[in-house]
Phi, psi and omega in degrees: 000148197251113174314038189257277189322332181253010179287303203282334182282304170311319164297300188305305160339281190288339156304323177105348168287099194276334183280302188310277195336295200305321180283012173254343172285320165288320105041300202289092148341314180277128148292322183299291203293327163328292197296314173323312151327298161294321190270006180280284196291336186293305191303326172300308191265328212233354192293138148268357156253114185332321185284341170296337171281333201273313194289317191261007171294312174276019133280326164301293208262007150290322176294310159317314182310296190291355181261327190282326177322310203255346163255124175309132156290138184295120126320073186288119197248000000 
C-alpha cells in the first residue's frame, strides 16, 4: 500500500473534501480505509447525532494515523 492514499484520506479529511474522500474510498486498495471511509460519510449526511459524527470522523483519522505509522513508504527508483 502506497502512503499516497492515506496522505490523501488525511488531507481530504481535514479539509472537508467530502467528494474527493468519496473517490478515494472507491480508489483505494485498503478495505480498512475504505470501509472508514464509508461509515465517516453515511454518519456525516445521513446520522442526526452529532456525537455519531464525531466518533466516526475520530475513527477514520485514528486509523489513518496508525496505518502511515505502520506502512513503509514506496520507493521511486
Amino acid at each position: 500500500m502506497i502512503n499516497t492514499d492515506y496522505d490523501k484520506a488525511l488531507y481530504y479529511t481535514i479539509w472537508g473534501q467530502w467528494d474527493d474522500l468519496l473517490i478515494l474510498m472507491v480508489r483505494t486498495n485498503d478495505q480498512f480505509l475504505s470501509k472508514k471511509i464509508e461509515t465517516f460519510l453515511h454518519a456525516f449526511h445521513y446520522h442526526p447525532s452529532e456525537q455519531m459524527v464525531l466518533d466516526s470522523h475520530e475513527d477514520l483519522l485514528h486509523y489513518i494515523d496508525h496505518a502511515m505509522a505502520t506502512t513503509t513508504p514506496a520507493v521511486m527508483i
